[in-house]
Every structure is written in C-alpha cells, then in structure tokens.
C-alpha positions as CSV (number, residue, x, y, z in Angstrom):
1,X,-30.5,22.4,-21.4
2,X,-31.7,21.8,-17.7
3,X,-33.9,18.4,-18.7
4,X,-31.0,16.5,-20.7
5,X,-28.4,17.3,-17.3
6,X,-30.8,15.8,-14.9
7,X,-30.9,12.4,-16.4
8,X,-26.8,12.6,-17.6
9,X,-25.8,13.8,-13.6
10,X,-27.3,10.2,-12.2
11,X,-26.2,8.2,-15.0
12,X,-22.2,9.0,-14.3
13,X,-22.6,8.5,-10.4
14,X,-24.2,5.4,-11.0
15,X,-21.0,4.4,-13.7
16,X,-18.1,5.9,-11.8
17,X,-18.6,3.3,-8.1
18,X,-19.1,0.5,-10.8
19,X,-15.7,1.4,-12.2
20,X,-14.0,1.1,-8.9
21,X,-16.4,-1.9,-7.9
22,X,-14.2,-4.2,-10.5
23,X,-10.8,-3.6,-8.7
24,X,-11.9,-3.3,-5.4
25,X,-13.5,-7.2,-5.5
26,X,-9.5,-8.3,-6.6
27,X,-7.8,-6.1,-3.8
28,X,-9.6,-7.4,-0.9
29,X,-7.8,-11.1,-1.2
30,X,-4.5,-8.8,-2.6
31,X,-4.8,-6.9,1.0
32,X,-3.9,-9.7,3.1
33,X,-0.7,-10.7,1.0
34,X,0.0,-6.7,1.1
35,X,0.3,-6.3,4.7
36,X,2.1,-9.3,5.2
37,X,4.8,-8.3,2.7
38,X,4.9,-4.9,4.2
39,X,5.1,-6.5,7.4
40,X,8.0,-8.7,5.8
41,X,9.8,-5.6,4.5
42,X,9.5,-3.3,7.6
43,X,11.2,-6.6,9.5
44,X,13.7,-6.8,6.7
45,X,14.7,-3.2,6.8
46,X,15.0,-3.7,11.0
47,X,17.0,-6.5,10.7
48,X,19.7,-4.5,8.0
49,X,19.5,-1.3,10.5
50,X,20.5,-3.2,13.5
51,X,23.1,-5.3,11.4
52,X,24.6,-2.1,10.3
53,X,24.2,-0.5,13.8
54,X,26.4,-3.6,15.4
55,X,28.9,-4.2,12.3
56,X,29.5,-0.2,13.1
57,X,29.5,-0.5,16.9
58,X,31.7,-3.9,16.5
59,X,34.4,-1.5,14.1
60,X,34.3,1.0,17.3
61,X,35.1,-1.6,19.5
62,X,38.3,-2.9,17.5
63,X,39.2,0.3,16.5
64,X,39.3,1.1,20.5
C-alpha cells in the first residue's frame, strides 16, 4: 500500500498550488481596486461619524 501513496502524495501537492494559481493571477489587478475602495469606505464611514458627531454637538448647542 506504501508504493501507490508515494506517487498519489506529490501528485495532490503539485494539483492543490495550481488550483489557487488560477485566482491568484485575477486578484493581483482586483487588489489595487480593493484597497482603494476600502480606502473609499473607511473615508466614507469618517465622514458620517463626524457628521453625526457635529449634527449631535450642533443639537447640544441649541438645546443650551
């Protein structure tokens, strides 16, 4: 049973980095786009935090 492991045990090493070879190639040019959204989103959700933080500090101030 030891002789047909050995030549199954390279042949799915050598499959499984092919597998993730494919979607790799497509995600390097995705990651650029990725970041920048992120970085688009994490300014977005800034911006609403400090909108709310002065519409709430504005309130305080007429409510004063």
């Amino acid at each position: 049973p030891e002789i047909p492991l050995t030549p199954s045990t390279p042949v799915l090493p050598e499959e499984a980095p092919k597998v993730p070879e494919v979607p790799r190639v497509p995600m390097r040019p995705g990651e650029a786009p990725r970041t920048f959204d992120s970085g688009i989103g994490y300014f977005l959700i800034i911006g609403i935090l400090s909108f709310v933080v002065i519409a709430f500090l504005e309130k305080r101030v007429k409510a004063k």
